[in-house]
C-alpha positions as a Markdown table, in Angstrom:
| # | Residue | x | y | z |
|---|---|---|---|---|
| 1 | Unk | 75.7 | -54.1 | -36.3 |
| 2 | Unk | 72.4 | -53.4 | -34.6 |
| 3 | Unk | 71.9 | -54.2 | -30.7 |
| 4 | Unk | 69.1 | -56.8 | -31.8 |
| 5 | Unk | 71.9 | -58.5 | -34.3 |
| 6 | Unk | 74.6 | -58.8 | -31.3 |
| 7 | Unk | 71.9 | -60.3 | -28.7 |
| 8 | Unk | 71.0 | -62.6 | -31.7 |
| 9 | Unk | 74.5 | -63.7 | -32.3 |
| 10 | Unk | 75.0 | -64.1 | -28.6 |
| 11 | Unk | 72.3 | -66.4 | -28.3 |
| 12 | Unk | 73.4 | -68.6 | -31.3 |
| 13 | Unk | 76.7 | -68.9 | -29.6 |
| 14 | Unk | 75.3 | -70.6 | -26.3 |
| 15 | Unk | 72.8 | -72.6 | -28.1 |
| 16 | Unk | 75.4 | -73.8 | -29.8 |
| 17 | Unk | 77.6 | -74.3 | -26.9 |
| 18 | Unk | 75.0 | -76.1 | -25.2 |
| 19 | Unk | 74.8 | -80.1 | -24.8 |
| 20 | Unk | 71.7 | -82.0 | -26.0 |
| 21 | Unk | 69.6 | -82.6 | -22.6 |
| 22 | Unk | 71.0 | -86.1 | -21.5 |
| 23 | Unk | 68.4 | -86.3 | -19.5 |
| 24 | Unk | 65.2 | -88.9 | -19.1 |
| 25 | Unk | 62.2 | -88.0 | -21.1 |
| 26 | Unk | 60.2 | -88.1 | -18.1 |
| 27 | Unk | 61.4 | -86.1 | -15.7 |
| 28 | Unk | 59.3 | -83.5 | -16.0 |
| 29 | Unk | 56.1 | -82.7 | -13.4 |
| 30 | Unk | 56.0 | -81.6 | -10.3 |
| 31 | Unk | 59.4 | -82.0 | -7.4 |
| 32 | Unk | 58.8 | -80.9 | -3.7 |
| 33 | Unk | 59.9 | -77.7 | -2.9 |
| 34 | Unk | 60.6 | -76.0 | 1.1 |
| 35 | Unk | 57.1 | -76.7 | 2.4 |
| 36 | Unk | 54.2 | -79.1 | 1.8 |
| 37 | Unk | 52.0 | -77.4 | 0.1 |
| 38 | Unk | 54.9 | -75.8 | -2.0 |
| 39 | Unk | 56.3 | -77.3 | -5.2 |
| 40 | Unk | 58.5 | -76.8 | -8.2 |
| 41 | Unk | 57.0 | -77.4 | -11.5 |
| 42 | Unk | 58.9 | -78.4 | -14.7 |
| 43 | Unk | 58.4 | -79.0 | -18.5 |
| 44 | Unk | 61.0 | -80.4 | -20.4 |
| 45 | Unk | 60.6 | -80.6 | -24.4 |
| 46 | Unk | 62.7 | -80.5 | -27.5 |
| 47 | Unk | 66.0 | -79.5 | -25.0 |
| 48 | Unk | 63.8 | -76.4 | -23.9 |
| 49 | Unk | 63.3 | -76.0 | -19.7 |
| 50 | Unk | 60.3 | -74.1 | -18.7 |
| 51 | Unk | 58.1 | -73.8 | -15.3 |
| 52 | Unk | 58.1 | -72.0 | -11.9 |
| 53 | Unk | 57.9 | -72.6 | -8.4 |
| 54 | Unk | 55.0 | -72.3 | -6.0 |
| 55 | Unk | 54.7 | -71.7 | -2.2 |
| 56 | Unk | 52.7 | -69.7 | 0.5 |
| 57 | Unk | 53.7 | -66.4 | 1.3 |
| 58 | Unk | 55.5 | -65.9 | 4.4 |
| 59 | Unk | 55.6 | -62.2 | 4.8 |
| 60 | Unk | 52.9 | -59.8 | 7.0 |
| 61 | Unk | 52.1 | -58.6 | 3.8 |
| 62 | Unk | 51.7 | -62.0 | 2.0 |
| 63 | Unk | 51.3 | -64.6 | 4.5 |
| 64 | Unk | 49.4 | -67.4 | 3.3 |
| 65 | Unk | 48.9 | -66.4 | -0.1 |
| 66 | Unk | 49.8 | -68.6 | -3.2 |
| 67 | Unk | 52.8 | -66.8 | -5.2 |
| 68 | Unk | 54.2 | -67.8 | -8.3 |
| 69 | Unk | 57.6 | -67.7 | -9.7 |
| 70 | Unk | 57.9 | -68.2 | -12.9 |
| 71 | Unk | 61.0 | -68.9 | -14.5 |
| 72 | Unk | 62.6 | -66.3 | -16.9 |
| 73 | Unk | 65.5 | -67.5 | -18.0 |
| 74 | Unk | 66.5 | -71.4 | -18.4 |
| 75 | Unk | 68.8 | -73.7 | -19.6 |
| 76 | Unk | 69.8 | -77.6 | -20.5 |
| 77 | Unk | 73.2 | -78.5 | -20.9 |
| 78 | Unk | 73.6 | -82.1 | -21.2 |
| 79 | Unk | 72.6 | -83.9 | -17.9 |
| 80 | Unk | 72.7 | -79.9 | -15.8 |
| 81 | Unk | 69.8 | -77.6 | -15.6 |
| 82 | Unk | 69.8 | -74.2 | -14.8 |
| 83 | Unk | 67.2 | -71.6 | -14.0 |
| 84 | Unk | 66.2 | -68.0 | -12.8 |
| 85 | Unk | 62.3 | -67.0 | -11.5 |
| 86 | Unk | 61.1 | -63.7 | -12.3 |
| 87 | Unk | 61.1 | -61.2 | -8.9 |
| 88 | Unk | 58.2 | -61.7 | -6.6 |
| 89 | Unk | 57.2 | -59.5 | -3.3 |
| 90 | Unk | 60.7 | -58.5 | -3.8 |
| 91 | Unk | 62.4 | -62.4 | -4.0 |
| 92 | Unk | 63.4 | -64.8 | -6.6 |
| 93 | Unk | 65.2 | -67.9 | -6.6 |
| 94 | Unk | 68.1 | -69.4 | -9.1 |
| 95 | Unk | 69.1 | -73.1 | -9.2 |
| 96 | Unk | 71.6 | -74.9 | -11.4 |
| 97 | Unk | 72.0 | -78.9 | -11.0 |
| 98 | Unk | 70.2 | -82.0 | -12.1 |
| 99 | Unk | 67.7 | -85.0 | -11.7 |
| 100 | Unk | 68.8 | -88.2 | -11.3 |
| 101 | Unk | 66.9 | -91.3 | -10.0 |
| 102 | Unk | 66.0 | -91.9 | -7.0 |
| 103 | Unk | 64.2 | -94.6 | -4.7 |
| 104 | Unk | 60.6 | -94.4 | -6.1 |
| 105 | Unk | 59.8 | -97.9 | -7.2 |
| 106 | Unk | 57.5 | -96.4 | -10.1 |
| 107 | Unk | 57.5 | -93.5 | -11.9 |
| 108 | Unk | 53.9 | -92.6 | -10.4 |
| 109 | Unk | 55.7 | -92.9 | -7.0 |
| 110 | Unk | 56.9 | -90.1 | -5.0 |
| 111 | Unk | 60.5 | -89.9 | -4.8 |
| 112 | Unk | 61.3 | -91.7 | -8.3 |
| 113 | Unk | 63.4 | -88.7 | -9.1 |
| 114 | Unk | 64.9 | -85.9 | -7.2 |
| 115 | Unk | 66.0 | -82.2 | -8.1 |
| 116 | Unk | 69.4 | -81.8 | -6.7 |
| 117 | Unk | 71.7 | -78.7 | -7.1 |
| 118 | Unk | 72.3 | -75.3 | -5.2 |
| 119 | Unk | 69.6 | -73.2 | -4.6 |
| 120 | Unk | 70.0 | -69.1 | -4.5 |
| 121 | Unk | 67.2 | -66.9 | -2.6 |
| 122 | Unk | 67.8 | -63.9 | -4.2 |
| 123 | Unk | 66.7 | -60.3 | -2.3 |
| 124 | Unk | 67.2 | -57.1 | -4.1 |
| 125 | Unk | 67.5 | -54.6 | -2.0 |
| 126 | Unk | 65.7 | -52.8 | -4.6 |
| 127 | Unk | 62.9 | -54.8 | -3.9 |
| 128 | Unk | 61.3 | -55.1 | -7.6 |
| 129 | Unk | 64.4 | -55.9 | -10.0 |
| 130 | Unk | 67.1 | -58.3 | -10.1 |
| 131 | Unk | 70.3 | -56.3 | -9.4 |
| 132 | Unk | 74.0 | -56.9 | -8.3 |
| 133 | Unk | 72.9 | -54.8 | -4.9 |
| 134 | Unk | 71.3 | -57.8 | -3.5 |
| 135 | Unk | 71.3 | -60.5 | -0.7 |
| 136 | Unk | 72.4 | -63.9 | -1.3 |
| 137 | Unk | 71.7 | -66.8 | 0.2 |
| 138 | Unk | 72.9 | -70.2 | -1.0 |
| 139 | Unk | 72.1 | -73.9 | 0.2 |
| 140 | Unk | 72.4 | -77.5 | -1.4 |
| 141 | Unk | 69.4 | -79.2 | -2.2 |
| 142 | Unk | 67.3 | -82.5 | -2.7 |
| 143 | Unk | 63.6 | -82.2 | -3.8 |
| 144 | Unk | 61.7 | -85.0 | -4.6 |
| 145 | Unk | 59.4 | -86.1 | -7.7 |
| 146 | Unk | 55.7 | -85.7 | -6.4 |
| 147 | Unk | 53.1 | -88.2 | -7.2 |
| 148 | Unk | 51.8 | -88.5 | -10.5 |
């Protein structure tokens, strides 16, 4: 059996092992992220999770300047979400957890649904690629549905 023909297999496996998403049709769009001006943007259809996170650089050598982590590699398992941004200026985040409602009175409200899980800041020491060298740091989180 080829390499391609195992990663195939493996993927069938946790497809399979995966729950349909339990989750609303519309929660997708656009959750607050650390800062104002940076955000979290996600697309959910057919069970499939896709998007990335914005925010201002905060390094000398970025400061100010709109980055963009997309993610690489999602998941939906039921009512959980899961994801992992591609490396950026030597950072990129994971996140597992899920939305649930929250006090918006609309769904055009702010705050009508809110992004709660752990958060990872990943920093390779490498500086380009994901590695097991790397610093971790780990926090519980609540972001908010933006305006729609």
């Amino acid at each position: 059996m080829n390499q391609d023909q195992s990663e195939t297999d493996a993927n069938r496996a946790i497809d399979s092992a995966q729950e349909p998403s339990s989750l609303p049709n519309d929660v997708w769009g656009s959750y607050q992220f650390d800062h104002s001006n940076d955000s979290i943007e996600l697309d959910l259809d057919r069970n499939r999770l896709s998007g990335y996170i914005t925010q201002l650089g905060d390094a000398e050598t970025d400061s100010n300047t709109p980055l963009t982590f997309f993610f690489d590699q999602s998941a939906i398992d039921g009512g959980e979400i899961s994801f992992q941004t591609r490396v950026v200026h030597g950072v990129w985040y994971s996140f597992r957890g899920t939305i649930v409602r929250d006090d918006g009175k609309a769904r055009a409200d702010g705050g009508y649904y809110v992004l709660r899980g752990i958060l990872a800041v990943h920093h390779p020491q490498s500086g380009r690629d994901k590695s097991a060298d790397e610093l971790i740091e780990k926090r519980q989180v609540r972001f908010k549905s933006m305006p729609q």
